[in-house]
N, C-alpha and C positions, 0 to 999 in steps of 0.2 A: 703645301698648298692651302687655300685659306677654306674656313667650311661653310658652304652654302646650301644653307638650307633652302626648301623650297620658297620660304616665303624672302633669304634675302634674295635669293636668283631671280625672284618677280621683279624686287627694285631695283636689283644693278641695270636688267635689265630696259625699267623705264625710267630710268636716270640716264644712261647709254643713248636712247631713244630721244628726250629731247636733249640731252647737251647738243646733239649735233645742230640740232636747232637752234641753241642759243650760240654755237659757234660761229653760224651762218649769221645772227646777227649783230654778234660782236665784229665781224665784218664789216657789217653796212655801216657801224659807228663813223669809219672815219669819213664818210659822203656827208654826215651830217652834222660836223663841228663847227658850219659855217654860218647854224643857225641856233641861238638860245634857247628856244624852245623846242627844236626839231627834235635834238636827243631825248632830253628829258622825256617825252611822250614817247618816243621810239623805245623808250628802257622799261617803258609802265608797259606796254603793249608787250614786250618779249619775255617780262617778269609775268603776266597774264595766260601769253602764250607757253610758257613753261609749264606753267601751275595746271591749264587745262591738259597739255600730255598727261603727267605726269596722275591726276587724278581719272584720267578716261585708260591707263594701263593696268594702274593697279589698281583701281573698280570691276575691271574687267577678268582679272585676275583671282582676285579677292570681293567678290559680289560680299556688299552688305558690311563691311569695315567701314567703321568711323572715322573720320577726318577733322587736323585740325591745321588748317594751312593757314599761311601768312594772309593772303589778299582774300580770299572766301573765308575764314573761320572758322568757324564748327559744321560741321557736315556729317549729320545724324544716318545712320543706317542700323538695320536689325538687331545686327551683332555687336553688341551694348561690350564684349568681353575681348574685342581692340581695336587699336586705333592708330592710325599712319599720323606722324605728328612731319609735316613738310615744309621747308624754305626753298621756294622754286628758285632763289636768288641770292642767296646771301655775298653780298660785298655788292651790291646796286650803284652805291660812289663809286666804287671801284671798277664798276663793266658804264657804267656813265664815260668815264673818265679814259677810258681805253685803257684800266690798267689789269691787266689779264692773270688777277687776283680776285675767283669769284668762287661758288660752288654751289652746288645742289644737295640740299640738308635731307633725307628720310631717316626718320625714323619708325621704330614699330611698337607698341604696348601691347602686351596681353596680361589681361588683368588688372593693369595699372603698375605692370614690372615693363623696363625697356627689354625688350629681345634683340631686335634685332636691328641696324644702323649702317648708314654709308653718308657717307662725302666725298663729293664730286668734282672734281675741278676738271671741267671739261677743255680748255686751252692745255694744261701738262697731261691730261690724261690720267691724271692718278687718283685712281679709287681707293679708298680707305673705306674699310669694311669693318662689324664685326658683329660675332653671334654670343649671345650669354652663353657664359661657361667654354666657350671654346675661344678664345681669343681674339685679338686685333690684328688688320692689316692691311697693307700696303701695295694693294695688286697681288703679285704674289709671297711679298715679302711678311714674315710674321712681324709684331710690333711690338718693343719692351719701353717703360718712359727711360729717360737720361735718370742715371746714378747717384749723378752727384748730389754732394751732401752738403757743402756750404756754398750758400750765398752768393758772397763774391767771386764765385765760377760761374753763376749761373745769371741767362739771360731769361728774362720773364715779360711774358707780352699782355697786354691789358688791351681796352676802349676807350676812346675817349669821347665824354660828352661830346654831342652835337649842336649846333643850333636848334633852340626850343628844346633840347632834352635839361631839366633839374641835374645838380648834383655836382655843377663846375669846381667850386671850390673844395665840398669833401675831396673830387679828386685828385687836386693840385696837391692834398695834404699827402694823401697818401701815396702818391705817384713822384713825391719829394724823400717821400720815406724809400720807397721799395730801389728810387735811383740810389741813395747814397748808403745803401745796401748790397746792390748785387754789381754784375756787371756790365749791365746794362738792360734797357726796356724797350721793347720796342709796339708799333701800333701798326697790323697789316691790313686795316676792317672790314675781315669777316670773322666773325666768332667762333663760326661754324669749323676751319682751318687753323684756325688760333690751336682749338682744341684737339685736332686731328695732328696737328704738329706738336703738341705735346707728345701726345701718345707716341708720336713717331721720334721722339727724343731729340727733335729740333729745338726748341723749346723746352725751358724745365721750369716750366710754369704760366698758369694765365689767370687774371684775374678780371672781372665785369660786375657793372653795374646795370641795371633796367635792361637786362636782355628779355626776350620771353621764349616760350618752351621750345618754338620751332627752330631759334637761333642753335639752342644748346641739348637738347637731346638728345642726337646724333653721336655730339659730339660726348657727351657723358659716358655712353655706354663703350664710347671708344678708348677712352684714355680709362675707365675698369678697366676693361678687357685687358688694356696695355699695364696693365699692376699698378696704375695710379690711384692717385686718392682726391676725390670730388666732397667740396660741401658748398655750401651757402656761405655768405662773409660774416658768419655769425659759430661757424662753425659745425653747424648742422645738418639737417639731412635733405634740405627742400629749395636747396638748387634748382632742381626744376620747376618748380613750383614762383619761388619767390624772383628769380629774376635775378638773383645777385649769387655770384659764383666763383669760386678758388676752387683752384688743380695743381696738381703738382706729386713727385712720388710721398714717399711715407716720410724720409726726413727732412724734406724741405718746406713741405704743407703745413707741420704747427710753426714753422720758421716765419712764412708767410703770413701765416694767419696771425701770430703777435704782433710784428710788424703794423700790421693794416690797421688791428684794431687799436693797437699805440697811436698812431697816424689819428684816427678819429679823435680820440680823446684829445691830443696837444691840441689838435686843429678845433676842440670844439667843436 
């Protein structure tokens, strides 16, 4: 059974709370495909509507935690010593699009260590949880990452630039490199499940660029837990922080990381 401390049993349970709400609106999506504008605004309002459960459960739960959520940002309270770091939404293209590939990102900081983490995918239902020092998991399932040790076994999932996001062609360099590498790549876009499917050894590896903290928090502390290895695409320790991120277990991770940073250098 997975271990739930008090403070993650606060956020399954207000991740529980509003998914059902975001399920109800992933619903209404297909009434409104018939209009260009209709959805888009319907997806800001249900990504809003999330964000406000989710900060009125666990405020109420945890009076005086700091917050750093996607749509609101920083959200100062007493207790300077943590902090719920939230993605009311993550995969937004994805719940746009009616593709029922989304989730709801918590995480928690005390001290400025992750404690405590979940991911939500409220359409399968499947919670992915995990507490420092006690492990990762999968509803009830415990979570180890995938084994394997080379390459060409293994499937590795990344991001791809957007419209208006920098960075297209480093990644065509590198995402040319990692294809004719492994065995193949794939892109499901949310970050937040990228990483959660690692941990779950779906995936044996993910790598991103320009994420920010509430994409990937969550999912850091998950794939530790699961015995993986987190850095930066630099090799380093501020993943969190800088926005650029490689996972994967212990011998596929400097595999990757040569790789990438090869890819840089040819590509200039």
């Amino acid at each position: 059974m997975p271990y739930l401390s008090p403070a993650l049993n606060v956020m399954t349970t207000a991740a529980r709370k509003a998914g059902r709400a975001l399920i109800r609106d992933f619903g209404e999506l297909e009434n409104l495909q018939v209009s260009l504008k209709g959805p888009a605004d319907f997806v800001t309002s249900a990504d809003k509507r999330t964000e406000r459960v989710l900060i009125e459960e666990l405020s109420r739960a945890r009076p005086g935690y700091n917050f750093l959520v996607e749509e609101s940002g920083v959200i100062e309270g007493p207790d300077k010593t943590h902090r719920f770091i939230i993605d009311p939404l993550d995969g937004t293209t994805n719940f746009l699009h009616s593709v029922p590939h989304f989730a709801i990102s918590i995480a928690l900081e005390r001290e400025g260590q992750l404690t405590s983490a979940l991911v939500y995918n409220p359409v399968t239902d499947e919670m992915y949880t995990a507490e420092k020092g006690h492990g990762a998991f999968l509803n009830d399932k415990r979570l180890r990452v995938a084994a394997r040790q080379a390459l060409a076994e293994s499937i590795v999932a990344t991001g791809i630039p957007f419209l208006g996001r920098e960075g297209h062609e480093q990644f065509l360099h590198e995402v040319a490199a990692v294809m004719n590498a492994t065995a193949g790549v794939r892109r499901f876009g949310a970050a937040s499940l990228d990483l959660a499917y690692v941990a779950a050894g779906r995936f044996d590896g993910f790598w991103e660029r320009g994420l920010k903290a509430w994409d990937v928090a969550a999912g850091i502390l998950l794939v530790r837990e699961a015995g993986g290895f987190v850095s930066d695409l630099d090799g380093g320790g501020r993943a969190l922080d800088s926005g650029h991120i490689l996972v994967a277990n212990d011998i596929l991770h400097p595999q990757l990381l040569k790789l990438l940073k090869a890819s840089r250098r040819t590509g200039g």
